[in-house]
FIKOLKE-127765 format. One record per residue (C-alpha): chain; residue in three letters; x, y, z; residue number from 1. Coordinates in nm, 2 decimals, decimal comma. Last residue first. Example, Ala and Ser with C-alpha at 12.3 -4.5 7.8 and 13.67 -1.06 7.14 Angstrom:
BEGIN
+--------+--------+--------+--------+--------+-----+
: chaine : residu :     xx :     yy :     zz : num :
+--------+--------+--------+--------+--------+-----+
:      A :    SER :   1,37 :  -0,11 :   0,71 :   2 :
:      A :    ALA :   1,23 :  -0,45 :   0,78 :   1 :
+--------+--------+--------+--------+--------+-----+
//
This chain:
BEGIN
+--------+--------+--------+--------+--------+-----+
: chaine : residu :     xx :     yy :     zz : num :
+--------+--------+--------+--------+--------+-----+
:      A :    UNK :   3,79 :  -2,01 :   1,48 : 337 :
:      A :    UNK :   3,73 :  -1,77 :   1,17 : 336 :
:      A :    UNK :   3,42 :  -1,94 :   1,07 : 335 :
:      A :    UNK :   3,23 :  -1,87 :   1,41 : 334 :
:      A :    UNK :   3,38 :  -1,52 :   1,39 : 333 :
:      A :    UNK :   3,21 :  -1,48 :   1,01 : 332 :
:      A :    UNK :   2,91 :  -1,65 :   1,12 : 331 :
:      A :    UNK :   2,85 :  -1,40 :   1,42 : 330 :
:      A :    UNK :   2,95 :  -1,14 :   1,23 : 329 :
:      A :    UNK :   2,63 :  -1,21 :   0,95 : 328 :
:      A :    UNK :   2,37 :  -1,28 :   1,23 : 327 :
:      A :    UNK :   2,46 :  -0,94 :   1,39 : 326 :
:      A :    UNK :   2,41 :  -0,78 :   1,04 : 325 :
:      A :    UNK :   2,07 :  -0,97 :   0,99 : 324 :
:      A :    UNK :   1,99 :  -0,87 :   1,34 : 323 :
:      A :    UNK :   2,04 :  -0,55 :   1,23 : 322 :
:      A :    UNK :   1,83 :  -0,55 :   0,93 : 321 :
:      A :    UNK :   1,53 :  -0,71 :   1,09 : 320 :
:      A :    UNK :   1,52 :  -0,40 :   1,34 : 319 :
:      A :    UNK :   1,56 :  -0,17 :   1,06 : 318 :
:      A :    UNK :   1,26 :  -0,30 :   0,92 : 317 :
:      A :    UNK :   1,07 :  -0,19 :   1,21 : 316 :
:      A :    UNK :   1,15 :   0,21 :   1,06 : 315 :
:      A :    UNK :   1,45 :   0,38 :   0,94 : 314 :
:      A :    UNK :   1,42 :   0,64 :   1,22 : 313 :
:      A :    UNK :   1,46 :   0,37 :   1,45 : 312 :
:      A :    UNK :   1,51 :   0,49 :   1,80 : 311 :
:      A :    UNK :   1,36 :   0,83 :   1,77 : 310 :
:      A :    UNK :   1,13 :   0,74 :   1,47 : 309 :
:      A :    UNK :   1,03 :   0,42 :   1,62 : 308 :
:      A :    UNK :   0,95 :   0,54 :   1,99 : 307 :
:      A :    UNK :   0,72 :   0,80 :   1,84 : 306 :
:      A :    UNK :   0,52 :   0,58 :   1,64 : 305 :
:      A :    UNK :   0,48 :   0,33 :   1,96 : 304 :
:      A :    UNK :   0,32 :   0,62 :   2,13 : 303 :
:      A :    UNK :   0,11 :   0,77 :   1,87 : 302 :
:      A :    UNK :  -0,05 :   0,39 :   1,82 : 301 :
:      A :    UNK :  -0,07 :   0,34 :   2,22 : 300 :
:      A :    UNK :  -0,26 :   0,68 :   2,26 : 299 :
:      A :    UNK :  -0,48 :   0,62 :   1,96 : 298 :
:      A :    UNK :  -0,64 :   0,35 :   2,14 : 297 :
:      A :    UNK :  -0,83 :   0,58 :   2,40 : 296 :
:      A :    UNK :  -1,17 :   0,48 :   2,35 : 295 :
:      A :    UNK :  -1,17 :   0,12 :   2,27 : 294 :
:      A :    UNK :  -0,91 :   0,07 :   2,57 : 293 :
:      A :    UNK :  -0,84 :  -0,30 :   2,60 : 292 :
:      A :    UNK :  -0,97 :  -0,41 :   2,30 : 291 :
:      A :    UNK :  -0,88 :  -0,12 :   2,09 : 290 :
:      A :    UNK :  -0,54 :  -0,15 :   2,22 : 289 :
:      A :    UNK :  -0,51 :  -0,52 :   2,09 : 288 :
:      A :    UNK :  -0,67 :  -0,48 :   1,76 : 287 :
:      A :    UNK :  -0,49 :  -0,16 :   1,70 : 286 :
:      A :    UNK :  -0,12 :  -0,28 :   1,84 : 285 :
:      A :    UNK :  -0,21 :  -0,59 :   1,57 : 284 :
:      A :    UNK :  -0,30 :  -0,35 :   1,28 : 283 :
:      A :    UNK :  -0,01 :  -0,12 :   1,33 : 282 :
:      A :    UNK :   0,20 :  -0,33 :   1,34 : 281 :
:      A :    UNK :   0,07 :  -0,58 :   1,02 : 280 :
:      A :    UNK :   0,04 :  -0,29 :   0,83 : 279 :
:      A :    UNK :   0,42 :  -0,18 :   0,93 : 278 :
:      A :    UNK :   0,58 :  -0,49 :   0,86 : 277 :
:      A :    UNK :   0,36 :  -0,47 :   0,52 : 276 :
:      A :    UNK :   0,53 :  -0,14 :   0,43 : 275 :
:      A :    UNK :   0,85 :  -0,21 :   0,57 : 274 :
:      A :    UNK :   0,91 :  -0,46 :   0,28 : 273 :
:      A :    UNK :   0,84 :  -0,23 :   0,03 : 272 :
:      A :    UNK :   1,15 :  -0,09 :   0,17 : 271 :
:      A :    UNK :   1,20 :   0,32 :   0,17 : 270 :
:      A :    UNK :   0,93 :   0,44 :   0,43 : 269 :
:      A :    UNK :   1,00 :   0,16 :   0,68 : 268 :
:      A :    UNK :   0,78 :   0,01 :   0,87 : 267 :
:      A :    UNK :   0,64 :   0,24 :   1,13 : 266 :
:      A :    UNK :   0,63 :   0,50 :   0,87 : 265 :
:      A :    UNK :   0,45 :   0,30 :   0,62 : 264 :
:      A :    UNK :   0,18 :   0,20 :   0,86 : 263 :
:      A :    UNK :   0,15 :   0,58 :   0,94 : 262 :
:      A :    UNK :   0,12 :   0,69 :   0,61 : 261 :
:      A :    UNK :  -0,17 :   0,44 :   0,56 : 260 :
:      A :    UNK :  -0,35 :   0,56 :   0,85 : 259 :
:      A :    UNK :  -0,33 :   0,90 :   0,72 : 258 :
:      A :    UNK :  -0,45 :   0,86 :   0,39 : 257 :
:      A :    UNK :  -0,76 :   0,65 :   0,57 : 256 :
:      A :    UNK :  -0,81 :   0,93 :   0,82 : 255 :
:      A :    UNK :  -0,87 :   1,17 :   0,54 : 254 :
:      A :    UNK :  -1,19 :   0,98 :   0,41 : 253 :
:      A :    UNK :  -1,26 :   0,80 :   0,10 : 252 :
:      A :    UNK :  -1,28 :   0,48 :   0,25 : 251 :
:      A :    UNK :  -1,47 :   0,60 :   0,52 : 250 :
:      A :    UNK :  -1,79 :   0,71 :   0,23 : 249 :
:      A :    UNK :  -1,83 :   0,31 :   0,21 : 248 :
:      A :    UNK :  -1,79 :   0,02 :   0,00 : 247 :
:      A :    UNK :  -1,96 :  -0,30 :   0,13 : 246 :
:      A :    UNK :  -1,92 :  -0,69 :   0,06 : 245 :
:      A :    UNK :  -1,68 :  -0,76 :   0,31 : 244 :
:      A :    UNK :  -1,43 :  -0,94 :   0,13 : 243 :
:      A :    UNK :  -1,53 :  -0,80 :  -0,22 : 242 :
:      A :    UNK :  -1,51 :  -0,42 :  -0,06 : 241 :
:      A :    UNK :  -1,24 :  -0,45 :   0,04 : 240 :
:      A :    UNK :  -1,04 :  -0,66 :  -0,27 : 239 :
:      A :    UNK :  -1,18 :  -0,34 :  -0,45 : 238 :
:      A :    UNK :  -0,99 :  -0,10 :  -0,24 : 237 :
:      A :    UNK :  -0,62 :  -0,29 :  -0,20 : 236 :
:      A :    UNK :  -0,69 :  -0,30 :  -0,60 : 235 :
:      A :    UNK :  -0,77 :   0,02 :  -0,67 : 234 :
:      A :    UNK :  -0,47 :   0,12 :  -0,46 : 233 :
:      A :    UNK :  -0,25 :  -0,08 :  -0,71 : 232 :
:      A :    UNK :  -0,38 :   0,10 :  -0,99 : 231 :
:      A :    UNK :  -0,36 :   0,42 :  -0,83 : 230 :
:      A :    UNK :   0,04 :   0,36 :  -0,76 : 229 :
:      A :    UNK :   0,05 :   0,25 :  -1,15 : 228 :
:      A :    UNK :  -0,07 :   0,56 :  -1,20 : 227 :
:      A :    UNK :   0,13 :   0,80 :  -0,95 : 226 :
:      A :    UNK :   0,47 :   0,61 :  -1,08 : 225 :
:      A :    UNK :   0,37 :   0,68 :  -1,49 : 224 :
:      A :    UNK :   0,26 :   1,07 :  -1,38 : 223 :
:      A :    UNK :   0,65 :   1,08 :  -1,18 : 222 :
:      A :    UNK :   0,80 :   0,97 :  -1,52 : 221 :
:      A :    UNK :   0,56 :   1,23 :  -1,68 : 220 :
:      A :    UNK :   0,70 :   1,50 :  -1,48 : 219 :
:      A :    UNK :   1,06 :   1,42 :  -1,45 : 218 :
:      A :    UNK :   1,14 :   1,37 :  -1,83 : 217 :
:      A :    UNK :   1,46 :   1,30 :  -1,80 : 216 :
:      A :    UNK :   1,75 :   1,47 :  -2,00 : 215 :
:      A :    UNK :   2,04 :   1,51 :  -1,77 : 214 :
:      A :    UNK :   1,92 :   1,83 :  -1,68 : 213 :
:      A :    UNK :   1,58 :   1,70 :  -1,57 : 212 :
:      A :    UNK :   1,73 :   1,43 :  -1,34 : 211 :
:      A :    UNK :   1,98 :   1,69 :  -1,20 : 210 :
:      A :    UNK :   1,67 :   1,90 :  -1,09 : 209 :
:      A :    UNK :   1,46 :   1,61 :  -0,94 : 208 :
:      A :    UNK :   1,74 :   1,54 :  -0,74 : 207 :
:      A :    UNK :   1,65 :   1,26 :  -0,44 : 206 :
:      A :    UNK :   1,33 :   1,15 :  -0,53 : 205 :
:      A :    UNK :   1,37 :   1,18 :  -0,93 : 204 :
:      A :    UNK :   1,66 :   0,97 :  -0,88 : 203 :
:      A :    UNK :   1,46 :   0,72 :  -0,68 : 202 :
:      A :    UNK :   1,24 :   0,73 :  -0,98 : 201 :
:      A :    UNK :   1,47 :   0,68 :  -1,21 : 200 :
:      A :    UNK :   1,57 :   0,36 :  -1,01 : 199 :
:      A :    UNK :   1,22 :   0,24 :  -1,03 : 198 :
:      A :    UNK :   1,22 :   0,25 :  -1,42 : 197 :
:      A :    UNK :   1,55 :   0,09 :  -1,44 : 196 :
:      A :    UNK :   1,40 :  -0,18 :  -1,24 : 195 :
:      A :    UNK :   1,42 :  -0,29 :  -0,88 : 194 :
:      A :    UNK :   1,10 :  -0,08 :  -0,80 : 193 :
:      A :    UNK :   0,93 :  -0,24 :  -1,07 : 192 :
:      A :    UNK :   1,02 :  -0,58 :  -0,99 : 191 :
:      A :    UNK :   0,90 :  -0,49 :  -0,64 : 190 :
:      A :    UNK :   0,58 :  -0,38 :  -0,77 : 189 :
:      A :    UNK :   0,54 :  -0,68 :  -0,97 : 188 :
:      A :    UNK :   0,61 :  -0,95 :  -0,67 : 187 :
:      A :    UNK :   0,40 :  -0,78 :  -0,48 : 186 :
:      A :    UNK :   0,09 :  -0,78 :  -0,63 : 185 :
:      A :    UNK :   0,09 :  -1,11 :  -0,64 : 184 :
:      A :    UNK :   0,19 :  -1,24 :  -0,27 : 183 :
:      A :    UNK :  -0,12 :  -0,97 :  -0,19 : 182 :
:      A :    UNK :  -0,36 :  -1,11 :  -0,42 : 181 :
:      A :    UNK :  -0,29 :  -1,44 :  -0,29 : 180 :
:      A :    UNK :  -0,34 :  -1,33 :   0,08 : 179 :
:      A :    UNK :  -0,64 :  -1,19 :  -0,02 : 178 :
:      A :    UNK :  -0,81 :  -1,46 :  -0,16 : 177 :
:      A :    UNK :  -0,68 :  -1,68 :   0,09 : 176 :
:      A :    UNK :  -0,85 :  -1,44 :   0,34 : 175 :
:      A :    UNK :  -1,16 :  -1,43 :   0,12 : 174 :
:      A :    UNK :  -1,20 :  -1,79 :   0,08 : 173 :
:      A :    UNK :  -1,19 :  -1,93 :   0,45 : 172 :
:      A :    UNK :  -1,42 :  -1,63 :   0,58 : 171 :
:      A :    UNK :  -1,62 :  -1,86 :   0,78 : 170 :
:      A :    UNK :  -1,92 :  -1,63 :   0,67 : 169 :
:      A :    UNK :  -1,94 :  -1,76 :   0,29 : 168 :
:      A :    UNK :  -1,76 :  -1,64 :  -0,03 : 167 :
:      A :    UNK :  -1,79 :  -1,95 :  -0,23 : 166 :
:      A :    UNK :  -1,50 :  -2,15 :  -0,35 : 165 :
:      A :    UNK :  -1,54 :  -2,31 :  -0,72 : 164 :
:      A :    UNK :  -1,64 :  -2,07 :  -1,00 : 163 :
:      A :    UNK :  -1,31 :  -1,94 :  -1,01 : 162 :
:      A :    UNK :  -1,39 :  -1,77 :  -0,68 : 161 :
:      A :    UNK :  -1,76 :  -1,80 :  -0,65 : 160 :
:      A :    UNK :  -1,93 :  -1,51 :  -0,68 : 159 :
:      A :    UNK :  -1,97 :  -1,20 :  -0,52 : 158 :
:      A :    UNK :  -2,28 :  -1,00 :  -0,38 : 157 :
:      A :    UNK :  -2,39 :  -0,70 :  -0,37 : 156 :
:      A :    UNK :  -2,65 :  -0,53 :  -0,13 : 155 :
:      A :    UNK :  -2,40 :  -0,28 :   0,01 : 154 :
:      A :    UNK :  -2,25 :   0,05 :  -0,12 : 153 :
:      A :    UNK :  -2,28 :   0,29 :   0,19 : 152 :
:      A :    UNK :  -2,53 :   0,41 :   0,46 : 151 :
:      A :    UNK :  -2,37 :   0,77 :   0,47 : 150 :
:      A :    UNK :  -2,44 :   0,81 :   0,09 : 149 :
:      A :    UNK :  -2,55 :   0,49 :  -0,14 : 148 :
:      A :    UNK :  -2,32 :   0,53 :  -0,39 : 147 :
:      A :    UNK :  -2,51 :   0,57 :  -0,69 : 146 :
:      A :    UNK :  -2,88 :   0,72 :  -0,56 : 145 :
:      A :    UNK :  -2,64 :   0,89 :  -0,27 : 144 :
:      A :    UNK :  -2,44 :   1,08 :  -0,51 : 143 :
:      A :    UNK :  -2,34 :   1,40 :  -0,26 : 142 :
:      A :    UNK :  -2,17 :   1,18 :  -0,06 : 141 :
:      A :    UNK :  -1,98 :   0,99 :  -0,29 : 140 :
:      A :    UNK :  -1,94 :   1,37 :  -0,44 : 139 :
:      A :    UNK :  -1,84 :   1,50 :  -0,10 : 138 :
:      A :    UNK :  -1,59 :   1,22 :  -0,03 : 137 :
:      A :    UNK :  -1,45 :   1,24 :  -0,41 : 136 :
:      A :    UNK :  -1,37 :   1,63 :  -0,35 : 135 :
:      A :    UNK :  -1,22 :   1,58 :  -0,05 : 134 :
:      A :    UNK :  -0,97 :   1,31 :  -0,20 : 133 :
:      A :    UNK :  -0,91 :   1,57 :  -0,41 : 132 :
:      A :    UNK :  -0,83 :   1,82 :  -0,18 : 131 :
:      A :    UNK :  -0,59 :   1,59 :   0,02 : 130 :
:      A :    UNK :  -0,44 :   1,52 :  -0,33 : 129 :
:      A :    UNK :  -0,38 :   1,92 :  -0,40 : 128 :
:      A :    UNK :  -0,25 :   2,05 :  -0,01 : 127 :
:      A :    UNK :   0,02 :   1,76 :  -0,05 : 126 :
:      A :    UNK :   0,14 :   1,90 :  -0,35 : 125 :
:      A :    UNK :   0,13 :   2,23 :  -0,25 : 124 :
:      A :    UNK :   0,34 :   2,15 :   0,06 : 123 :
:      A :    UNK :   0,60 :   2,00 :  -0,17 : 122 :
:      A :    UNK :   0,56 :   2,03 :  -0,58 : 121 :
:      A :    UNK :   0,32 :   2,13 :  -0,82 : 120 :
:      A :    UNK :   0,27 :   1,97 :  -1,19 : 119 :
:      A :    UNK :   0,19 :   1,66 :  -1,02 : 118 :
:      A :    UNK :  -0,15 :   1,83 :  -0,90 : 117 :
:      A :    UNK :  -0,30 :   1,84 :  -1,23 : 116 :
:      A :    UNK :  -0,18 :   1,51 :  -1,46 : 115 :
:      A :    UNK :  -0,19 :   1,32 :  -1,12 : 114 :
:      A :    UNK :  -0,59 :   1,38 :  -1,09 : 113 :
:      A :    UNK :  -0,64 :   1,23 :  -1,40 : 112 :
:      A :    UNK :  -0,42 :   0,95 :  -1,38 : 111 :
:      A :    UNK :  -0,47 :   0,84 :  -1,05 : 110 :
:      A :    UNK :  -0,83 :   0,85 :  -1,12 : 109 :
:      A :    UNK :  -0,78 :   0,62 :  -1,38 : 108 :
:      A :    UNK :  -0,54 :   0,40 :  -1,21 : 107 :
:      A :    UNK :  -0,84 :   0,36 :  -0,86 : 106 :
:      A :    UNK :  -1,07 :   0,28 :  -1,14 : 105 :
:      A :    UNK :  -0,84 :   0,02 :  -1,32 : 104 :
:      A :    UNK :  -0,77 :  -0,13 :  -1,03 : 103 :
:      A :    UNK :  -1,12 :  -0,19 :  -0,96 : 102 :
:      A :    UNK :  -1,19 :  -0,30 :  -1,27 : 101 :
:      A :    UNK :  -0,92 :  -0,60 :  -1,22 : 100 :
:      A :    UNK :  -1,03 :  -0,68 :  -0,86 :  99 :
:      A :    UNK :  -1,40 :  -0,69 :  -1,04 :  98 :
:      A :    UNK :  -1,33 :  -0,90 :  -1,33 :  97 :
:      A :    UNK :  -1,13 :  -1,15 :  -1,05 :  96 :
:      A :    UNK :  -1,43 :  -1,14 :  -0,81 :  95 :
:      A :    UNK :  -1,70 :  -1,24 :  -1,05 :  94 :
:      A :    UNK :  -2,06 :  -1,09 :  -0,96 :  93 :
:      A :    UNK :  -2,08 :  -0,95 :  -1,28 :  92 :
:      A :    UNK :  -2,17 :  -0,64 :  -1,46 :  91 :
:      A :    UNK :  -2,46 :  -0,39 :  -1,25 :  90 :
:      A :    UNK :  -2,37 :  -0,53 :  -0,85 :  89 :
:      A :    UNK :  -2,08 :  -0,66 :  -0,84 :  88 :
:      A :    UNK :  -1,90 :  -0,42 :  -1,15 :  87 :
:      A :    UNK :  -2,08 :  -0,13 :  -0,88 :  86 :
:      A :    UNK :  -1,93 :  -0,26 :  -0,60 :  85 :
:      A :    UNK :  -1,61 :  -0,32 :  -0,75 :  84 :
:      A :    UNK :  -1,57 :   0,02 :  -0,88 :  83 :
:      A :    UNK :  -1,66 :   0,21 :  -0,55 :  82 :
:      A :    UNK :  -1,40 :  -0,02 :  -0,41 :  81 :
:      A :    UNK :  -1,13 :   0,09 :  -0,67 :  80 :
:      A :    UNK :  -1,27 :   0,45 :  -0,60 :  79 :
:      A :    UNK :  -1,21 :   0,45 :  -0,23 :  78 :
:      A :    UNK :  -0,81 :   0,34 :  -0,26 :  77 :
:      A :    UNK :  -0,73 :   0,60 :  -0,52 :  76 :
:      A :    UNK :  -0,88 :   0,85 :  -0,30 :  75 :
:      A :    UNK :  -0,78 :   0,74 :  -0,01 :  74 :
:      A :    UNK :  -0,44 :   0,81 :  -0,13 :  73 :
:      A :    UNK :  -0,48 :   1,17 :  -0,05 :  72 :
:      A :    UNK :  -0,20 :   1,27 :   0,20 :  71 :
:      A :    UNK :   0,01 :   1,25 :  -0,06 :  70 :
:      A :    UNK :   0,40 :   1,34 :  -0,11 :  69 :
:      A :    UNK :   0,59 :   1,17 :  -0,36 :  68 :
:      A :    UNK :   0,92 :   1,09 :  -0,37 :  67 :
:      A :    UNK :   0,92 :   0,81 :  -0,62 :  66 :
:      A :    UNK :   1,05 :   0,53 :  -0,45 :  65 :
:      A :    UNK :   0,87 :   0,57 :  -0,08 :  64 :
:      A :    UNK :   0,58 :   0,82 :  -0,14 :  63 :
:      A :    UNK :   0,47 :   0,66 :  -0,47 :  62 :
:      A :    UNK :   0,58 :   0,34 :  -0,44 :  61 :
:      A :    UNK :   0,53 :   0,30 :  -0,06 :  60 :
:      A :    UNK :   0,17 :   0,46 :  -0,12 :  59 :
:      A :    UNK :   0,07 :   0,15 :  -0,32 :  58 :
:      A :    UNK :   0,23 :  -0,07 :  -0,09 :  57 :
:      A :    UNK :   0,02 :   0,06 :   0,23 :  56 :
:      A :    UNK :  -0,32 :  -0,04 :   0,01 :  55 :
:      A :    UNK :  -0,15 :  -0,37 :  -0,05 :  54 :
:      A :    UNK :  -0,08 :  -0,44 :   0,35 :  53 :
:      A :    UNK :  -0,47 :  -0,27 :   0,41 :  52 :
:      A :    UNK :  -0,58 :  -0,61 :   0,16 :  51 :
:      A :    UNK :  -0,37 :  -0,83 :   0,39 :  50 :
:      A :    UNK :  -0,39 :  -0,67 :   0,73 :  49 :
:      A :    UNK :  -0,82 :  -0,71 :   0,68 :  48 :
:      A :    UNK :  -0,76 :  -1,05 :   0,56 :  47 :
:      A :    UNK :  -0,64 :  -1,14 :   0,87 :  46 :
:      A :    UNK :  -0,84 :  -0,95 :   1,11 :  45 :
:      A :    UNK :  -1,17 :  -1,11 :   0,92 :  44 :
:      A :    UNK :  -1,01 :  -1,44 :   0,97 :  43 :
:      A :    UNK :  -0,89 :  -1,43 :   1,34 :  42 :
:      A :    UNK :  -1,09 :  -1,77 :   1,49 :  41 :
:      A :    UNK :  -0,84 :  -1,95 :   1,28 :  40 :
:      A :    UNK :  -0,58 :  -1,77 :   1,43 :  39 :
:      A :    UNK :  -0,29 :  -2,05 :   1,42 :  38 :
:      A :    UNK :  -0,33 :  -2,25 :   1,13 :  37 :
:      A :    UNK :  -0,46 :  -1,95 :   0,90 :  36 :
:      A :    UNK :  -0,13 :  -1,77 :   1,10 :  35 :
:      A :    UNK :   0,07 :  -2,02 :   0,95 :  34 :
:      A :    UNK :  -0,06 :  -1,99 :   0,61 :  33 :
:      A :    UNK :   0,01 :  -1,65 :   0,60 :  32 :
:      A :    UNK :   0,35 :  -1,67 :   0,71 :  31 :
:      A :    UNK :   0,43 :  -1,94 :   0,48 :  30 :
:      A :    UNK :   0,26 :  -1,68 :   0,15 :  29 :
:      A :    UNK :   0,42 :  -1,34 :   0,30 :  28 :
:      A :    UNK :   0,79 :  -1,60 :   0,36 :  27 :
:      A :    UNK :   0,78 :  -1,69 :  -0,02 :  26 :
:      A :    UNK :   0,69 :  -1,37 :  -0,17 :  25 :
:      A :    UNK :   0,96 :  -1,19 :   0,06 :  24 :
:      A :    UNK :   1,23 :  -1,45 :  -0,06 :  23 :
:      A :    UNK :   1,26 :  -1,27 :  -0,34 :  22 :
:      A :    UNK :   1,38 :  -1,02 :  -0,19 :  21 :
:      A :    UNK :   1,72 :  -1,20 :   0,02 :  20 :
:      A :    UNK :   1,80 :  -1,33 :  -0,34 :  19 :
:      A :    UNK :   1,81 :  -0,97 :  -0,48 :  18 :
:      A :    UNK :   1,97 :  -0,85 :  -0,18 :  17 :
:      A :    UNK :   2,25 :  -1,10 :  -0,27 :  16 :
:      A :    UNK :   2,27 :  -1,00 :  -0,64 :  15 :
:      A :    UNK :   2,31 :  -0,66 :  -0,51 :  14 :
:      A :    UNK :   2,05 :  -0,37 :  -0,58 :  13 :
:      A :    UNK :   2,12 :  -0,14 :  -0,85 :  12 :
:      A :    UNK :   2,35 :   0,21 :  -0,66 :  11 :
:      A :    UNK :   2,18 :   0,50 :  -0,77 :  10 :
:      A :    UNK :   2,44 :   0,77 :  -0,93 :   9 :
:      A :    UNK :   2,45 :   1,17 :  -0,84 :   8 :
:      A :    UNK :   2,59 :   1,25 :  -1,18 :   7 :
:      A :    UNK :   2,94 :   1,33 :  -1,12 :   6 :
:      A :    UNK :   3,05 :   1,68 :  -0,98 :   5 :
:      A :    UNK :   3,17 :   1,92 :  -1,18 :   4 :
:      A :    UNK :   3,55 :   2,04 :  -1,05 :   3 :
:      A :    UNK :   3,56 :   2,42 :  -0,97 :   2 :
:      A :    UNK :   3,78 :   2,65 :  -1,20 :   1 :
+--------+--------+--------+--------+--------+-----+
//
């Protein structure tokens, strides 16, 4: 009679790689503050990488933890702008009420669409949120007296942050408002990831099947993770449309999902932390490319994509890895002499 095999187990992160992540807050906040030193003439850039660096977080929760694959988080992203725009423009010009609705939107339709295509798996999966993303483009479209069509959401405006630090064109108050938003939404999300919750979902990733058999509710655990990714969208989305005051039908569109999965790639699809190594990539060979070659940009992006997953398949975090391995043997041989 054959042996049964253990429970496949997930290992709980090390009290050392606990310390090394919560340092991640503290060097996003320094390294933001050094590149406001820095770039100053770089703002819109800036903020740009931070709100697109919580956007790429969203999907390395759902894609990265939880396993699941969507080429539709557009979707999630476009509505929490959508949302934000409209709380601007009909409820109140406040930027906190509307980051907070606008994660609520993107959570909501996260939620509802989730309950569907979650019940399907693979290829099917991935056919289901690239059709609902559809669906929301053509309906934004379709809606022009509510979303204003091609032309967009525009017109609104927002207030002062906590009453004090006006949105103006220097752009000093979006990009801290941002950055902050981005040091906060992090924290939680990797909490969450660290958790028991996040390790089930790992689980879930790697053997759905044993999960179920040992009792877990697979579907509704992988609902809760497709949620709380929406959520988090939402608020990538509506912190958008705040900074530059517009929601538009782009936000909604395929090439958005697809971005995103290729800032997570280039980072590393498993490490929260790859997901804003890779935004900030991606972003910067972008800017640069575009600059140089506004028509044929593309090239450089495929080209850098390809050279990660053939010489680091785990992504640019890998790089910081190694040299923290490297770093680690060097100590231990300057300690031994």
């Amino acid at each position: 009679m054959s042996a049964v095999s253990p429970p496949m187990a997930v290992a709980a992160p090390s009290r050392a790689l606990q310390w090394m992540q919560m340092r991640v807050e503290i060097v996003l906040m320094l390294a933001g503050l050094l590149a406001f030193v820095l770039l100053p003439q770089d703002l819109g850039l800036l903020t740009n990488m931070a709100t697109m660096s919580i956007f790429a977080l969203s999907l390395s929760l759902v894609l990265g933890q939880a396993g699941i694959a969507t080429l539709g988080q557009a979707a999630l992203y476009g509505a929490g702008a959508y949302v934000a725009g409209w709380t601007a423009l009909y409820l109140t010009a406040d930027p906190i009420v509307g980051l907070l609705l606008g994660g609520l939107g993107g959570g909501v339709i996260a939620l509802l669409s989730g309950a569907v295509m979650l019940r399907s798996t693979k290829l099917t999966l991935v056919m289901l949120t690239i059709a609902v993303a559809q669906l929301l483009l053509e309906l934004a479209n379709w809606a022009r007296w509510l979303t204003g069509g091609d032309d967009g959401l525009a017109g609104f405006s927002i207030g002062p942050l906590f009453g004090i630090w006006e949105f103006n064109f220097l752009g000093h108050t979006g990009y801290f408002f941002a950055l902050g938003a981005l040091v906060l939404m992090y924290f939680p999300v990797r909490n969450l990831a660290e958790s028991p919750f996040g390790l089930t979902a790992k689980a879930i990733r790697q053997d759905p099947g044993r999960v179920q058999a040992l009792g877990g509710r697979v579907y509704l655990h992988l609902l809760a993770v497709y949620t709380i990714g929406g959520i988090v969208a939402g608020v990538a989305g509506a912190l958008t449309a705040q900074t530059s005051k517009v929601a538009n039908l782009f936000m909604l569109d395929f090439s958005t999902s697809a971005g995103v999965v290729v800032m997570i790639v280039l980072g590393g699809t498993r490490r929260l932390a790859g997901a804003v190594l890779g935004t900030v990539a991606y972003m910067t060979i972008h800017h640069i490319a575009s600059t140089l070659n506004p028509y044929h940009w593309l090239f450089f992006i495929g080209s850098m994509l390809i050279v990660v997953l053939i010489v680091l398949p785990e992504g640019l975090i890998g790089i910081l890895d190694r040299a923290a391995t490297c770093a680690k043997r060097l100590g231990k041989k300057g300690g031994a002499k």
